[in-house]
TORDREN-271579 format. One line per 5 residues: number of its first residue (from 1); their letters; for each residue x, y, z of N, C-alpha, C, CB. Coordinates in steps of 0.2 Angstrom, whole numbers, plus 5000, padded with zeros to 4 digits. Glycine has a CB too. Example, Ala and Ser with C-alpha at 12.3 -4.5 7.8 and 13.67 -1.06 7.14 Angstrom:
# residues 2
1	AS	5066 4972 5039 5062 4978 5039 5066 4984 5039 5057 4978 5045 ~ 5064 4989 5035 5068 4995 5036 5064 5000 5039 5070 4997 5029
END
This chain:
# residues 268
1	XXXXX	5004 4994 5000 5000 5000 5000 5004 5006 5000 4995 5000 5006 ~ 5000 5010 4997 5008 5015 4996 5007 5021 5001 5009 5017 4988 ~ 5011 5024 5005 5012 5027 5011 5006 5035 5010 5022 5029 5012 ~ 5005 5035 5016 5001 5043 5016 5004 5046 5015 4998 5046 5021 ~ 5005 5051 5010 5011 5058 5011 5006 5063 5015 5015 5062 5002
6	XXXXX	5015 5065 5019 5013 5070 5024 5012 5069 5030 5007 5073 5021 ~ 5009 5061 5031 5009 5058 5038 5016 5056 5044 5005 5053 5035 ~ 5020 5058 5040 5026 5054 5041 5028 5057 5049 5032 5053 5035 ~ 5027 5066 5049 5030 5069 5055 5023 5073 5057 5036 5075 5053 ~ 5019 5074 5054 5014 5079 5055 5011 5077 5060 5010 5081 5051
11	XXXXX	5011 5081 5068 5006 5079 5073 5001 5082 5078 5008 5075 5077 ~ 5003 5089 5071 4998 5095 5073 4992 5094 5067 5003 5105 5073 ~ 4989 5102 5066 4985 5101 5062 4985 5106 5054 4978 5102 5066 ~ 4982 5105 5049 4982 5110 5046 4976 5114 5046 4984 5109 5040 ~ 4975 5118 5044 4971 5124 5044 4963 5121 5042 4974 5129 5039
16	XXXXX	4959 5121 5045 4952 5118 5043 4950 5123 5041 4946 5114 5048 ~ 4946 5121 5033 4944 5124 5026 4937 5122 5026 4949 5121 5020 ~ 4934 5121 5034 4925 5120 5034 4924 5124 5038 4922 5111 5036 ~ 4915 5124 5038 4911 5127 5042 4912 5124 5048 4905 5128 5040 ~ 4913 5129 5054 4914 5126 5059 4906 5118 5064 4917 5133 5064
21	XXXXX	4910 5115 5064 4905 5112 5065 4902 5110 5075 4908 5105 5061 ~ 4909 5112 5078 4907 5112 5085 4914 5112 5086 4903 5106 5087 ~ 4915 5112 5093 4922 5116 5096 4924 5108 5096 4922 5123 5106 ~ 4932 5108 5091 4935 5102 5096 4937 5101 5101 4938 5100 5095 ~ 4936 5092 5104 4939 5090 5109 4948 5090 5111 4935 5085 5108
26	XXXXX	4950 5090 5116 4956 5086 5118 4958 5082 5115 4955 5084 5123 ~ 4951 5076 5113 4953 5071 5110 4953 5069 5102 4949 5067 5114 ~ 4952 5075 5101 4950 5074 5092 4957 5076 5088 4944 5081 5089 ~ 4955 5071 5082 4960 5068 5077 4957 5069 5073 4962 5062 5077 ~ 4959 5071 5066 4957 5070 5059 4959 5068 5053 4955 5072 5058
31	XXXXX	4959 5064 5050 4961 5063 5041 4957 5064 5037 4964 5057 5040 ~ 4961 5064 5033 4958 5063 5024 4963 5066 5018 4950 5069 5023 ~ 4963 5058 5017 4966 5056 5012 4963 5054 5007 4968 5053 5013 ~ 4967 5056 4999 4966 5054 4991 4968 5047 4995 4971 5058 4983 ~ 4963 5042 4992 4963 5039 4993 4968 5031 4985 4957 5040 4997
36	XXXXX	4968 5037 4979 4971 5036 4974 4980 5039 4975 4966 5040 4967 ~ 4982 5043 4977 4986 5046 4976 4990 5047 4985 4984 5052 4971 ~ 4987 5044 4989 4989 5043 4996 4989 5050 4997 4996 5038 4999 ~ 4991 5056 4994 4991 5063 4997 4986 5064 5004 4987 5068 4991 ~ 4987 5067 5009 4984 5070 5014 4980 5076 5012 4989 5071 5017
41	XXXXX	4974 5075 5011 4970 5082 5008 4969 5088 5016 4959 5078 5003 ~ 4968 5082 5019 4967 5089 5028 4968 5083 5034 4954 5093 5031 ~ 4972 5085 5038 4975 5083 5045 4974 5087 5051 4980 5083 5044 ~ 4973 5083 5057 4973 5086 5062 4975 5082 5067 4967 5089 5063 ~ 4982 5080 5072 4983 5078 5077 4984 5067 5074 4976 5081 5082
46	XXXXX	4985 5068 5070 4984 5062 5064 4990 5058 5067 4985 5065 5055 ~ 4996 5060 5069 4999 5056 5074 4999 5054 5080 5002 5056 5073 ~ 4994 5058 5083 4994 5057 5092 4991 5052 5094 4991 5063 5096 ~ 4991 5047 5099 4990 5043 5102 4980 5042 5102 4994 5046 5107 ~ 4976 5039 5100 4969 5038 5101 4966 5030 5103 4967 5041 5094
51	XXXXX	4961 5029 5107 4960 5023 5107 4953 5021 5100 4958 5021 5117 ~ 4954 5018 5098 4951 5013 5091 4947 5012 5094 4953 5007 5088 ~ 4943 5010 5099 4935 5010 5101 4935 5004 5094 4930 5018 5100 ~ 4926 5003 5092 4926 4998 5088 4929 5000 5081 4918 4995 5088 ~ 4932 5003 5080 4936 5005 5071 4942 4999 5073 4940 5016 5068
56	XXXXX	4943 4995 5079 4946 4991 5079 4942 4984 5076 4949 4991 5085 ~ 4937 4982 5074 4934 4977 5070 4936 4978 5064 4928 4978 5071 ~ 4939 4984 5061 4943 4983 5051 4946 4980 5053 4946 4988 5046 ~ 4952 4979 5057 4957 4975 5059 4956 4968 5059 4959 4976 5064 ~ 4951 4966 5064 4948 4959 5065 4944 4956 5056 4941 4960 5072
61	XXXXX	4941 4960 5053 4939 4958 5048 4944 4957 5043 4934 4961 5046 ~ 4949 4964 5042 4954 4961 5038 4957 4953 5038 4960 4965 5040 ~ 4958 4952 5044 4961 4944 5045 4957 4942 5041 4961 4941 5052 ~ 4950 4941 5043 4945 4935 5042 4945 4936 5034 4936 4936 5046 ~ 4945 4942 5030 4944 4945 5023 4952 4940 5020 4946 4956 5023
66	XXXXX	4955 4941 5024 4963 4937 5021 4961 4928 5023 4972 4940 5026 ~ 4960 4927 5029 4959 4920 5029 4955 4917 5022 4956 4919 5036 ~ 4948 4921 5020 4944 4918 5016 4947 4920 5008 4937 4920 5018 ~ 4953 4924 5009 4957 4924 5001 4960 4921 5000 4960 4928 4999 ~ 4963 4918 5005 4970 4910 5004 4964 4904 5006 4980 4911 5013
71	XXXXX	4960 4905 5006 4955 4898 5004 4956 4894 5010 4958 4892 4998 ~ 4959 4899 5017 4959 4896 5023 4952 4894 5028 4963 4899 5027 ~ 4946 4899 5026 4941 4900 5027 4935 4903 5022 4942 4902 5032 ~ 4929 4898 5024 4926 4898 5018 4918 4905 5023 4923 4888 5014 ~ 4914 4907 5018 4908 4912 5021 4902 4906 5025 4905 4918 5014
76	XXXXX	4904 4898 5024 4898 4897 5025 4904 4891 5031 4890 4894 5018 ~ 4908 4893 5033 4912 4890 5039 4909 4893 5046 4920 4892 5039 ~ 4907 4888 5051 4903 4891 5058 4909 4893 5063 4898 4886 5063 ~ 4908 4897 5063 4912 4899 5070 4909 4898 5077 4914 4905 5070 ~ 4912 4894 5082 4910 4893 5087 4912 4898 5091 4912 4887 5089
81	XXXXX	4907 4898 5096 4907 4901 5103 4909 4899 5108 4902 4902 5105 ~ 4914 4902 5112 4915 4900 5120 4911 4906 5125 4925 4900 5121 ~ 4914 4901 5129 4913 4905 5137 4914 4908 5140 4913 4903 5142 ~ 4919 4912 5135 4921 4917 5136 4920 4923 5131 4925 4916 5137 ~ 4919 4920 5126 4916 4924 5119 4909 4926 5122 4916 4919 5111
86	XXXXX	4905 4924 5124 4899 4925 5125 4900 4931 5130 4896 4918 5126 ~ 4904 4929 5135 4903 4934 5142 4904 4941 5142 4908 4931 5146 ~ 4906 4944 5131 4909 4951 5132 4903 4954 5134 4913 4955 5126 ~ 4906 4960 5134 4898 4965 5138 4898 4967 5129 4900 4974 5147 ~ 4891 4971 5132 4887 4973 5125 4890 4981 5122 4879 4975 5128
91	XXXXX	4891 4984 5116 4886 4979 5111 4888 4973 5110 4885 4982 5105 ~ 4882 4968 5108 4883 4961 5109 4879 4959 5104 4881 4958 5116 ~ 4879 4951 5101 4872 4947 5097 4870 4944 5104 4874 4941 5091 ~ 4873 4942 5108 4869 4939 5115 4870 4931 5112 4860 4942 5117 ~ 4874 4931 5110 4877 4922 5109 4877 4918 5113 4883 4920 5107
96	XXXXX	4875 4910 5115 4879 4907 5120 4884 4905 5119 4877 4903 5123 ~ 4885 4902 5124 4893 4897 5122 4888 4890 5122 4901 4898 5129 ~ 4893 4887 5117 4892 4882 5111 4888 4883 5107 4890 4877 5113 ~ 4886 4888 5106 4882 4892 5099 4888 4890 5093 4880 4903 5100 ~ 4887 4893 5087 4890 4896 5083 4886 4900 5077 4894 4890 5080
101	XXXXX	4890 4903 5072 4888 4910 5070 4891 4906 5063 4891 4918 5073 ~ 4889 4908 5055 4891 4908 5050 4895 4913 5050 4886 4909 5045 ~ 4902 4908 5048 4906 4918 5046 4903 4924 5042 4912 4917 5039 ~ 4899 4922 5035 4896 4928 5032 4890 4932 5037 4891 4925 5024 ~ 4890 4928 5040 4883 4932 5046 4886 4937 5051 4879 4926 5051
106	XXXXX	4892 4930 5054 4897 4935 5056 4899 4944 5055 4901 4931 5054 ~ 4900 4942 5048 4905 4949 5046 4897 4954 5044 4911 4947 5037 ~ 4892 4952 5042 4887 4956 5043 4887 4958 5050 4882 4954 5040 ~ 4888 4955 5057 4886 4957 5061 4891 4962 5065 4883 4953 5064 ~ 4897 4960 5064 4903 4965 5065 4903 4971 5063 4907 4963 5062
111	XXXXX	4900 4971 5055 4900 4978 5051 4894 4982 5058 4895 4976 5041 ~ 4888 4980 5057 4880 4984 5055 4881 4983 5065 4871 4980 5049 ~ 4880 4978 5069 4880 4977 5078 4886 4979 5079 4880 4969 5080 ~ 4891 4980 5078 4898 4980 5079 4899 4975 5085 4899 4989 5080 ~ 4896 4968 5087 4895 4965 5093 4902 4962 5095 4890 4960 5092
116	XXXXX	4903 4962 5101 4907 4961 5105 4910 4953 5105 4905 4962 5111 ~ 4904 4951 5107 4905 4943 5108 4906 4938 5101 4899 4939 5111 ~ 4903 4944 5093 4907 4941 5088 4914 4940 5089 4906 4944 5082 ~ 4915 4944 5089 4921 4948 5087 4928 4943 5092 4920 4959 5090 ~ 4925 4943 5097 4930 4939 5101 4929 4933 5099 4929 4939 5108
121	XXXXX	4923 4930 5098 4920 4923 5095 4927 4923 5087 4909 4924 5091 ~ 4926 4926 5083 4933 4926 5077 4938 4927 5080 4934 4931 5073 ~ 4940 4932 5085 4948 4930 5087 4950 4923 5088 4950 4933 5095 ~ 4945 4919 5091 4947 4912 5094 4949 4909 5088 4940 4908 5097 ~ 4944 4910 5084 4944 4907 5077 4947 4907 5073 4940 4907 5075
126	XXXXX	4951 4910 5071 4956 4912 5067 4962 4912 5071 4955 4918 5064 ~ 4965 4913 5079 4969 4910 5086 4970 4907 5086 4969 4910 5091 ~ 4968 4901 5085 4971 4895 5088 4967 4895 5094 4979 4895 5089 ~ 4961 4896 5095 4956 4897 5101 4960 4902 5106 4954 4889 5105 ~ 4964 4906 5104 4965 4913 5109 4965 4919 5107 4971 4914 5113
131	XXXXX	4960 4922 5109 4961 4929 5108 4966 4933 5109 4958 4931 5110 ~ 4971 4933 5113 4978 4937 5114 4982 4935 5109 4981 4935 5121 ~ 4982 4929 5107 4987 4927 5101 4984 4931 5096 4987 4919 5098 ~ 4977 4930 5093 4974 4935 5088 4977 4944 5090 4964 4933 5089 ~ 4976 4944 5092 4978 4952 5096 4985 4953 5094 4978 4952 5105
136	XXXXX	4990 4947 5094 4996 4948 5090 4998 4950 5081 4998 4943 5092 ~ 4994 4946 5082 4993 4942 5075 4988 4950 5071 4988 4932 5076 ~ 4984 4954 5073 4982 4960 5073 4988 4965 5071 4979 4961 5078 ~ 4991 4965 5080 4996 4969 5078 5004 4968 5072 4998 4970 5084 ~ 5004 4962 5072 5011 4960 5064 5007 4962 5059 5013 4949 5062
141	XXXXX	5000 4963 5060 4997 4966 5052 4996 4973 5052 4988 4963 5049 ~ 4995 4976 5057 4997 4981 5057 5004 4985 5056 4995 4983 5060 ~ 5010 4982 5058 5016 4985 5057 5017 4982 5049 5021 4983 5063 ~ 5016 4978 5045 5016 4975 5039 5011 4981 5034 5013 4967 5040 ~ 5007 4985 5037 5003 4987 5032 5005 4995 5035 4995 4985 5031
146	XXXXX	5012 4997 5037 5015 5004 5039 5010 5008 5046 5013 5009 5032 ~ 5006 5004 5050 5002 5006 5055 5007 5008 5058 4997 5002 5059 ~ 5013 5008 5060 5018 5011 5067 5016 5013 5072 5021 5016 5066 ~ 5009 5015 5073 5008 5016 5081 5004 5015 5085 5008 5020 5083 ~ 5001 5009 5079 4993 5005 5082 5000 5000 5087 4984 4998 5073
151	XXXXX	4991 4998 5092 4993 4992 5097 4988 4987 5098 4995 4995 5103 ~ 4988 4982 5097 4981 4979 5098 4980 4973 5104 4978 4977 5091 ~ 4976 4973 5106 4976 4969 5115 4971 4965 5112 4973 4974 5125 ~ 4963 4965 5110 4957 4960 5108 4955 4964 5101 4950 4960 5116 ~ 4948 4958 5101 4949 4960 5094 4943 4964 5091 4950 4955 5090
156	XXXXX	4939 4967 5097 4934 4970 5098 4934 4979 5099 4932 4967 5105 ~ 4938 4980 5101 4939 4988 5105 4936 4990 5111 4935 4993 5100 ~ 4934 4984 5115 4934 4985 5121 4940 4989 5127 4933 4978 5122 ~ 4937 4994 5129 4943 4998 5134 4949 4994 5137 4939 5001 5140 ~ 4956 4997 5134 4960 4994 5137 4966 4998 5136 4960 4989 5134
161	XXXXX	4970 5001 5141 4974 5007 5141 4980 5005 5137 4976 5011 5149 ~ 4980 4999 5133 4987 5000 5129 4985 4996 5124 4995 4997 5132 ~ 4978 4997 5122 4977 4997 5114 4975 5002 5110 4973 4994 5113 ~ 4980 5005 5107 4979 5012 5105 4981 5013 5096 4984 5017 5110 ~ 4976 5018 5093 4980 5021 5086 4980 5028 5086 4976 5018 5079
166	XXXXX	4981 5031 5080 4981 5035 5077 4977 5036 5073 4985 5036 5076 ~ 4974 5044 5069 4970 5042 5064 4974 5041 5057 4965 5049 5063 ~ 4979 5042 5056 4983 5042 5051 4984 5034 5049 4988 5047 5052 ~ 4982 5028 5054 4984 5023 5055 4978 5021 5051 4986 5021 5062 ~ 4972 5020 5054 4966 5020 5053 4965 5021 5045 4963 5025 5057
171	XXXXX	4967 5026 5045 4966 5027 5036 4968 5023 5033 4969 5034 5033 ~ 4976 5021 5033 4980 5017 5032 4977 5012 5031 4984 5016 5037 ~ 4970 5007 5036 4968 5002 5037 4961 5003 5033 4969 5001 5044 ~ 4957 5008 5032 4954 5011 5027 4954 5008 5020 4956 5017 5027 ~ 4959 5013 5019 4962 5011 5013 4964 5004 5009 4968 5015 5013
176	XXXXX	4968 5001 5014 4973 4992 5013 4966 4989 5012 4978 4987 5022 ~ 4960 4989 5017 4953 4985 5016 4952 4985 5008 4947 4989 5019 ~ 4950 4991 5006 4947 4992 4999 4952 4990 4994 4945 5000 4999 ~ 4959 4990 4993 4963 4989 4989 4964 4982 4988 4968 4992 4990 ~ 4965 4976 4996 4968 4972 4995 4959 4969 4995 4975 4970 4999
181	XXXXX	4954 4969 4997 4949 4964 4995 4943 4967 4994 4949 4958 5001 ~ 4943 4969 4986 4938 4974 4985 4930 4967 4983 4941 4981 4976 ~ 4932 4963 4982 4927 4958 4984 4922 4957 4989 4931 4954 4984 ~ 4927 4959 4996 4922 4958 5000 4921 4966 5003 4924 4952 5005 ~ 4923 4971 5001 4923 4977 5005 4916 4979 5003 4931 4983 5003
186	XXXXX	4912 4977 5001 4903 4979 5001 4900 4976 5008 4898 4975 4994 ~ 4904 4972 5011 4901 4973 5016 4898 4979 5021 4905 4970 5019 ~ 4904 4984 5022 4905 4987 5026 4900 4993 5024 4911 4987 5027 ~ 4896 4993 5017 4892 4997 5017 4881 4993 5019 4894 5001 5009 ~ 4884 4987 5023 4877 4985 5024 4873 4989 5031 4876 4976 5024
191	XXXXX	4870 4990 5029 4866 4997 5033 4860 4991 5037 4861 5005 5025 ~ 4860 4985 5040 4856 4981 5042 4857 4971 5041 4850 4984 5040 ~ 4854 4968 5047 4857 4961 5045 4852 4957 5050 4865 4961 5046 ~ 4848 4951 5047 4844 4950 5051 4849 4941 5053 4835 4951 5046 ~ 4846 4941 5058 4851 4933 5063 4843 4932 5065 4858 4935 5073
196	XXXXX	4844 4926 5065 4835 4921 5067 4830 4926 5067 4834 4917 5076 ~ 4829 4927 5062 4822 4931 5060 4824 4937 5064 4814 4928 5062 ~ 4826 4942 5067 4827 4947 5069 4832 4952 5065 4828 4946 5076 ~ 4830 4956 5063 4833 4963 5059 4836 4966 5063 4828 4968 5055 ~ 4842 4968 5065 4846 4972 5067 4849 4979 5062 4851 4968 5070
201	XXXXX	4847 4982 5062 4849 4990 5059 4855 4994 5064 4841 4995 5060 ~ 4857 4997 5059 4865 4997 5059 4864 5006 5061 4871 4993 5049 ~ 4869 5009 5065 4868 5015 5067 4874 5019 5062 4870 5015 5074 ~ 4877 5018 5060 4882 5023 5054 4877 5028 5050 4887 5017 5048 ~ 4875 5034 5054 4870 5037 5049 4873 5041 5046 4864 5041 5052
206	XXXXX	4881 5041 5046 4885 5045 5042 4884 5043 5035 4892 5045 5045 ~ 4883 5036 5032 4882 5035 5026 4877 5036 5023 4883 5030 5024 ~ 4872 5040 5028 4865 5042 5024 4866 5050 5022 4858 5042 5030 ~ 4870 5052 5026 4872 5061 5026 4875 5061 5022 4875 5066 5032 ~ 4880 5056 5017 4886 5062 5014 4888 5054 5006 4897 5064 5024
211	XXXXX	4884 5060 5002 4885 5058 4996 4890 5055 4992 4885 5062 4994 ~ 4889 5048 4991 4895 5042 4989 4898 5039 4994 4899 5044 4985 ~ 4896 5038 5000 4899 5036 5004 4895 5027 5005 4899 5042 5010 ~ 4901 5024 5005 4900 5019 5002 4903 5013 5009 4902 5018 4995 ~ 4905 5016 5014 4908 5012 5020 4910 5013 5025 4911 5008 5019
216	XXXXX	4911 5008 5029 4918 5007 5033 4914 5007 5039 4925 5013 5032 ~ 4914 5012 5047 4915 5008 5054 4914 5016 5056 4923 5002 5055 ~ 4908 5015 5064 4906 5018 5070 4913 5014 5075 4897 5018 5072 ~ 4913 5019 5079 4916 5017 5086 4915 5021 5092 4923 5018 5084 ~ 4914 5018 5100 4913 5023 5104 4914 5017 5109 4907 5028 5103
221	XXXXX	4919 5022 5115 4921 5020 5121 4920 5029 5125 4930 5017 5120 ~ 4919 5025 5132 4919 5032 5136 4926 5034 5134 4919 5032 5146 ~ 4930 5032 5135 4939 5033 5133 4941 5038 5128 4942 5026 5131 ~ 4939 5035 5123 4939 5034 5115 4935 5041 5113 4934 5026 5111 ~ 4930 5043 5114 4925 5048 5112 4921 5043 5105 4929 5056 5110
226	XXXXX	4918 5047 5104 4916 5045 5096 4919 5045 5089 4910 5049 5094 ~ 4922 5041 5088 4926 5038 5081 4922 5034 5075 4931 5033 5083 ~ 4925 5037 5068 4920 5036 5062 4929 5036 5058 4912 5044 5060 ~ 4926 5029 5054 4929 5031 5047 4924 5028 5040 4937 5028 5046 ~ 4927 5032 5036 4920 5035 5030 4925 5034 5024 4915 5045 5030
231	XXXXX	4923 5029 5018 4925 5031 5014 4920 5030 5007 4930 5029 5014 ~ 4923 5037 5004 4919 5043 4998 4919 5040 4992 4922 5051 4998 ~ 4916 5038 4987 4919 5038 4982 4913 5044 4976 4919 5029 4980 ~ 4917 5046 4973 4910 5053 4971 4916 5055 4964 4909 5062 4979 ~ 4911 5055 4958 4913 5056 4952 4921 5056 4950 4910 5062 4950
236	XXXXX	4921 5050 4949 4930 5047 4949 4931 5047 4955 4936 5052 4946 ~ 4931 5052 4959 4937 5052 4965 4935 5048 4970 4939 5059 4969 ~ 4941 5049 4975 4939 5041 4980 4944 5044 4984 4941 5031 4977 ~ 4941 5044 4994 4943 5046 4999 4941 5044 5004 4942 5050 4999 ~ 4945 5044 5009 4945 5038 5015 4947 5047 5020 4953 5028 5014
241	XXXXX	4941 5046 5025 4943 5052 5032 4940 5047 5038 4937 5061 5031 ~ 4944 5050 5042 4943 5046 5049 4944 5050 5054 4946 5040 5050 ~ 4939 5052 5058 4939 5058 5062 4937 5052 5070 4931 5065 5059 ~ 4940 5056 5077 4941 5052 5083 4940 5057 5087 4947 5049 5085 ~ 4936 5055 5094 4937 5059 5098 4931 5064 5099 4943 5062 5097
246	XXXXX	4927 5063 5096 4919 5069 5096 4915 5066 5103 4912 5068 5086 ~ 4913 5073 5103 4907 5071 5109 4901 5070 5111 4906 5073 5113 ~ 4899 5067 5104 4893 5063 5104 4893 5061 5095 4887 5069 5107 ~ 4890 5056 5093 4888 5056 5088 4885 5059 5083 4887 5054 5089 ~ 4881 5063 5083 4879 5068 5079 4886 5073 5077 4872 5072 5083
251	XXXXX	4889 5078 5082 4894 5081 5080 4901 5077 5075 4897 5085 5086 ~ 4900 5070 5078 4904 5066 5074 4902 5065 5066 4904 5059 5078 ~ 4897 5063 5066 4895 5063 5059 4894 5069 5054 4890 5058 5059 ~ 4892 5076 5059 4891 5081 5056 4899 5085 5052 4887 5086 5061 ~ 4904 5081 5058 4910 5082 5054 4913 5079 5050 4912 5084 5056
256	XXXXX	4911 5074 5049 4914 5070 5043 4909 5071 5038 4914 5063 5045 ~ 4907 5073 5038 4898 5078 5033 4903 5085 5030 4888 5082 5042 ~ 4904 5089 5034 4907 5094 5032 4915 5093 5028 4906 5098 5037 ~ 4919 5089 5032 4926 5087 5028 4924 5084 5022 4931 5081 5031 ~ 4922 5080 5022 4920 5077 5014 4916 5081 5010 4915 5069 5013
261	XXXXX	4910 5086 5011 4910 5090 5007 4916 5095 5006 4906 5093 5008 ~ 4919 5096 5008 4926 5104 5008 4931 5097 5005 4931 5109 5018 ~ 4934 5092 5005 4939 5089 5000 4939 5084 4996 4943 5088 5003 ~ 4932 5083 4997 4932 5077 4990 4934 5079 4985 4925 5075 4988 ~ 4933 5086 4984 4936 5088 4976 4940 5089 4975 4934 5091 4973
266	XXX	4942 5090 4980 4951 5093 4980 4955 5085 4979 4955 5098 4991 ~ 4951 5080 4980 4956 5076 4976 4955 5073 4970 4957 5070 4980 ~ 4961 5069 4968 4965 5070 4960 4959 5065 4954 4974 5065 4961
END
């Protein structure tokens, strides 16, 4: 994948070229990147320290996205549940243990539930039945795809004070999705997903506000604030922004609403 430019030192901001949307936080980060030409179109705090909340599930699905490209795992393979998969806290599917889940169901419920006890339910499963091994095995893919300052502990985004990225990382992981497995990366724009007759509807209303936006992942921890990454695809151009750290969801998505209007067009 070929390197963000501009990301390499920058860990202040540049000058925001939008309507202000609400006072940032302490905790806010931002990117957006040409997602053709890796350029940095607007940055803010892009290298500083952030916890991933659930935008740590593109990670977990990369794997599973790769496991099912080397023909290690197929979409109608079950994944089982343990007793300890089951026990994450919510958000959740509310699985038992000894259940199992279809991978393809799986990864619909990752996307749209963002649920917990999947998500650990796949660590196992692709671990060697441990989630801390998976957690490794996260982090080698992130230093292999230029992340440098992700860290990853589970495979959820459950609060954990030394699991941490950047936004500039995030994009990074954005971007690698869409390039190395454009096959399956329509997932991430399914907006609902029904499990034993129940429909579960997916909260990312950011792909309803902002024209061509075709994916990717909500996140939120007390820790974390509210984290989003979006990516745009709008008359030729194509653009991956991931904003961290808002205080509440609505200003989260209202600003990623206003970035992608001010730079989609500015890219190539």
């Amino acid at each position: 994948m070929a390197a963000v430019s501009g990301c390499a030192s920058s860990s202040g901001s540049i000058e925001e070229a939008v309507a202000p949307v609400a006072p940032t936080t302490e905790k806010y980060a931002a990117i957006v990147v040409d997602t053709k030409s890796g350029e940095m179109l607007y940055g803010a705090n892009i290298n500083e320290l952030r916890y991933p909340a659930s935008l740590t599930k593109m990670m977990t699905l990369y794997l599973l996205f790769e496991a099912m490209d080397q023909g290690r795992v197929s979409r109608t393979d079950l994944i089982p549940v343990s007793r300890a998969a089951a026990s994450r806290p919510p958000s959740k599917l509310g699985l038992k243990a000894g259940q199992s889940i279809p991978v393809d169901t799986a990864i619909r419920v990752l996307v749209v539930k963002s649920a917990n006890d999947v998500a650990s339910a796949t660590a196992e499963f692709l671990g060697n039945g441990s989630e801390e091994r998976f957690a490794q095995m996260m982090t080698a893919k992130a230093r292999a795809l230029g992340m440098s300052r992700t860290t990853f502990t589970n495979a959820s985004g459950l609060p954990d004070s030394q699991q941490v990225t950047t936004a500039a990382d995030m994009a990074r992981l954005s971007i690698a999705l869409r390039r190395q497995f454009p096959q399956y990366y329509g997932y991430f724009a399914q907006k609902e997903v029904t499990v034993a007759g129940r429909t579960i509807k997916g909260h990312n209303k950011a792909m309803d506000m902002i024209p061509g936006a075709d994916g990717l992942k909500t996140g939120y921890t007390r820790a974390s604030g509210f984290n989003l990454a979006t990516s745009v695809n709008r008359g030729g151009k194509s653009v991956v922004g991931v904003v961290m750290g808002e205080n509440t969801a609505a200003i989260r998505n209202a600003r990623m609403a206003a970035l992608m209007s001010a730079y989609v067009r500015k890219a190539k």
